[in-house]
C-alpha positions as a printed Julia matrix, in Angstrom:
242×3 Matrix{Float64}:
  21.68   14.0    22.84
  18.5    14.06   20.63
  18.28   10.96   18.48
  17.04   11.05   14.98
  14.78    8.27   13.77
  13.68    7.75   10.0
  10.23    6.0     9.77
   9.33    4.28    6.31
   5.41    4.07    5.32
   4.87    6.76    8.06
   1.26    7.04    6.6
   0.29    3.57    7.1
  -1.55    2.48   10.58
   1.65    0.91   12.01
   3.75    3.58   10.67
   1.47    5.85   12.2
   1.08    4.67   15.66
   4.96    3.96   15.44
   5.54    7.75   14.56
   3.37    8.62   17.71
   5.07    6.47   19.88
   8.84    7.41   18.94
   7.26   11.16   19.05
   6.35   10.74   23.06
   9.85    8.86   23.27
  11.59   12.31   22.37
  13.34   11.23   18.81
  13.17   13.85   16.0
  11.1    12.24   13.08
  12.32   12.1     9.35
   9.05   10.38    7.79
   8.93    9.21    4.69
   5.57    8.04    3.06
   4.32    7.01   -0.64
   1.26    9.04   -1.95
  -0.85   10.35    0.69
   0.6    13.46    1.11
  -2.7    15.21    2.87
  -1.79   12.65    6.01
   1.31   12.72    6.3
   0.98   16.62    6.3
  -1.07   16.36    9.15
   0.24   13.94   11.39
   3.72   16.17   11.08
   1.31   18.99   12.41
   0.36   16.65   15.15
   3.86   15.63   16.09
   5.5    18.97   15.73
   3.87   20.0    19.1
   6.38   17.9    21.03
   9.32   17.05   18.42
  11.06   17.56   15.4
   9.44   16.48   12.34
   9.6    16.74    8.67
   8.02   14.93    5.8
   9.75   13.25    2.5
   7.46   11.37   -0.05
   9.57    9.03   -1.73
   8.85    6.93   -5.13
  11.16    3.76   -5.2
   9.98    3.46   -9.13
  11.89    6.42   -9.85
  15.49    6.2    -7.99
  16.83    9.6    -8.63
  13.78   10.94   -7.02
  14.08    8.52   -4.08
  18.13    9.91   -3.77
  17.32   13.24   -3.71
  14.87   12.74   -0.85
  17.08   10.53    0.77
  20.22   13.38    0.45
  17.7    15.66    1.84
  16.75   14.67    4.92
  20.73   13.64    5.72
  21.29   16.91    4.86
  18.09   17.98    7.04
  19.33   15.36    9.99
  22.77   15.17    9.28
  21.98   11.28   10.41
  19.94    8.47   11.74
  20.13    6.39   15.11
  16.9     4.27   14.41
  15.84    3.24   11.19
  12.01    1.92   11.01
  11.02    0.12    7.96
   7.13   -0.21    8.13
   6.2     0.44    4.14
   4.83   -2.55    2.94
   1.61   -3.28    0.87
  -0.26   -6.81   -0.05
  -1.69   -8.35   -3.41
  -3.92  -11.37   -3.28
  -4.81  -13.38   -5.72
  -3.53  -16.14   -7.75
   0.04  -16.0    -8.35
   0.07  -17.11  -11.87
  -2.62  -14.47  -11.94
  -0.47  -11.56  -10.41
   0.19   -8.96  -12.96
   4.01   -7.41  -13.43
   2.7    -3.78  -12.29
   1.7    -5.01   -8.99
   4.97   -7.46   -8.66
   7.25   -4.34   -9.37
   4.67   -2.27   -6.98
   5.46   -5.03   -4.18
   9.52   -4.72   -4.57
   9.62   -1.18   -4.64
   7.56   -0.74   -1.8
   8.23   -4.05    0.24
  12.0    -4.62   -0.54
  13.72   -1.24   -2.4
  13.69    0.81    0.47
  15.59   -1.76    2.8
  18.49   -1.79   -0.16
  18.97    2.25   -0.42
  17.99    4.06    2.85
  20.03    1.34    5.2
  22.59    1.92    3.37
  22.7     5.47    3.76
  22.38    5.22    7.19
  24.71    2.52    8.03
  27.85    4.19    7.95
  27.09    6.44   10.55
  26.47    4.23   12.71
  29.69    2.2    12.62
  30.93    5.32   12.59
  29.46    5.9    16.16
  28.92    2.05   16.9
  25.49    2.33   17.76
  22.44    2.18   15.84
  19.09    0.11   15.78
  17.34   -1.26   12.31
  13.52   -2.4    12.71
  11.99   -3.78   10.22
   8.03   -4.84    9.82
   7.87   -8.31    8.71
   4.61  -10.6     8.45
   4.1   -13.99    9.62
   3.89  -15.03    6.37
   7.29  -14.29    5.76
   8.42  -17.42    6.94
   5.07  -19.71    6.45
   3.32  -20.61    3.29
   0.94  -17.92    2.13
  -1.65  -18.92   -0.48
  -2.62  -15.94   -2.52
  -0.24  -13.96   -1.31
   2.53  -15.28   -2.62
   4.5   -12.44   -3.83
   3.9   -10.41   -0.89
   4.94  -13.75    1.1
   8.26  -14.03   -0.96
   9.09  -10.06   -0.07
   8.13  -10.67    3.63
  10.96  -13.61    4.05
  13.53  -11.77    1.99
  13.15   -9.07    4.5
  13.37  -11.23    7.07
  17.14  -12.78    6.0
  18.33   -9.39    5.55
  17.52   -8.8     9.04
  19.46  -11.96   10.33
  22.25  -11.36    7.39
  22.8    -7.88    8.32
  22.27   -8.16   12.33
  25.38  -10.77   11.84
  27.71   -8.45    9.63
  26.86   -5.36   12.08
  26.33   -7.1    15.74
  30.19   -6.76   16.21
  29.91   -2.99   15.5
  27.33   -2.25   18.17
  24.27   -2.25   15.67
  21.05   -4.36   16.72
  18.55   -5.49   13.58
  15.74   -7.41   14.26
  11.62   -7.81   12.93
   8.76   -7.44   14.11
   6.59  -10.5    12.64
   2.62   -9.3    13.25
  -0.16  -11.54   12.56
  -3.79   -9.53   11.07
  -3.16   -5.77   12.06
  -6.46   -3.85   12.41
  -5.53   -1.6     9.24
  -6.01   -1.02    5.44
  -3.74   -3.43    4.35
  -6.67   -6.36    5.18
  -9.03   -4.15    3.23
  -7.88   -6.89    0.24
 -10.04   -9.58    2.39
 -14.0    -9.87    2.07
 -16.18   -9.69    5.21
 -16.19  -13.77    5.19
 -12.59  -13.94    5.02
 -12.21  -11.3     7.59
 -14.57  -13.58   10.04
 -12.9   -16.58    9.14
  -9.47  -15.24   10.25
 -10.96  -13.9    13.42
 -11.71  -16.88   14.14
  -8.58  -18.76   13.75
  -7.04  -16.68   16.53
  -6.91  -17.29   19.98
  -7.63  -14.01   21.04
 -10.5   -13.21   18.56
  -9.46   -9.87   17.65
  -6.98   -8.35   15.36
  -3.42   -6.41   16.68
  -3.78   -3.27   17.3
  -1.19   -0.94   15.59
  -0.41    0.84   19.01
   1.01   -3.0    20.16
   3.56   -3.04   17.07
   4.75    0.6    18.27
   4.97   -0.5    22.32
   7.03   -3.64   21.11
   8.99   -1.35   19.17
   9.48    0.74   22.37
  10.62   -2.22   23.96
  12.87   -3.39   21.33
  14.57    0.36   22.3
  14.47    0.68   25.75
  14.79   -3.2    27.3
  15.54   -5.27   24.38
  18.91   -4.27   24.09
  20.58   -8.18   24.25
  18.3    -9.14   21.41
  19.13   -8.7    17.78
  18.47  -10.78   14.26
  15.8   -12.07   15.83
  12.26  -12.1    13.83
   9.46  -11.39   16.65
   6.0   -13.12   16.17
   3.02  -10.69   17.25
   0.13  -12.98   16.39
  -2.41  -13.45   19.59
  -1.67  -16.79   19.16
  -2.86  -17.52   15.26
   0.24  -19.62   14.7
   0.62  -21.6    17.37
């Protein structure tokens, strides 16, 4: 049977490369994606060659909007077997600094779409008792994070709804787990200057940054061989925090 996987932040590089990957893997894609429409137009084109795909841009700020996307692409799918949460986005700065647009900005991109999309998809998969929920974490979701402190603070509440859900759904035949990555070679360190960027090359064993294609392969494996492992939060750092 085909499976049907919903991708969050689809546009984003580990979205992306996570897209790709399930693509090759033979689900059907239901990708959802903020503002960058011209993207995720095109990487549907891509992925259409070997699957099917379609394309939902969804606006957590305005709920009814988000609903009728999310009603859609049930209606489109008729339902999920993988869930991928990999929206996320990062402020730095001060937190006493950190302005109420861009703390509203990091919940409805960071946080809202765990709340309403799993639970649209959940109930199909009690129904069926089977079902996987992978979510994009950061290692600073469970370590101190100067300057990113509201982006820290959405990171670990993401990280004990994995464990909290993986415990109320493990019984049902539903695995939840995290994927914890370190500095991703992607826009999302585009907030750091050139000095910053050195200096946290630096600090990692392997002196280079993750690639997103390594988030999408541990993904794969999270599918295909993981299959005793669930609430678990998985570090993907090249050693930064050891």
């Amino acid at each position: 049977m085909m499976k049907n996987a919903l991708i969050t932040g689809a546009t984003g590089g580990i979205g992306e490369a996570i897209a790709r990957k399930l693509g090759e893997m033979g689900y059907s894609l239901a990708l959802f994606y903020g503002r960058n429409h011209e993207k995720a137009q095109a990487l549907a084109a891509e992925l259409s060659e070997i699957t099917e795909v379609k394309t939902y841009a969804m606006d957590f700020r305005h709920p009814d909007k988000a609903h009728v996307a999310m009603g859609q692409a049930l209606d489109d799918f008729g339902s999920f077997q993988l869930l991928v949460h990999g929206a996320g986005i990062s402020v730095r700065g001060f937190f006493h600094e950190l302005e109420d647009p861009d703390f509203e900005e990091l919940l409805d991109i960071n946080l809202r779409p765990l709340y309403y999309l799993t639970r649209k998809v959940i109930p199909d998969m009690i129904d069926r008792q089977e079902g996987q929920i992978i979510s994009i974490s950061s290692i600073w979701g469970s370590r101190a994070a100067a300057m990113e402190v509201g982006y820290a603070m959405t990171k670990g509440a993401l990280e004990q709804f994995t464990r909290g859900l993986a415990a109320e759904l493990s019984h049902m035949g539903i695995r939840v787990n995290a994927i914890a990555p370190g500095g991703v070679d992607t826009d999302i360190l585009a907030n750091l200057s050139e000095e910053e960027k050195q200096q946290f090359l630096e600090d990692i064993p392997f002196r280079r940054l993750c690639r997103p294609e390594e988030i999408a392969d541990l993904v794969e494996f999270l599918l295909t061989k993981g299959t005793y492992i669930t609430g678990q939060i998985i570090t993907i750092d090249g050693g930064y925090t050891l």
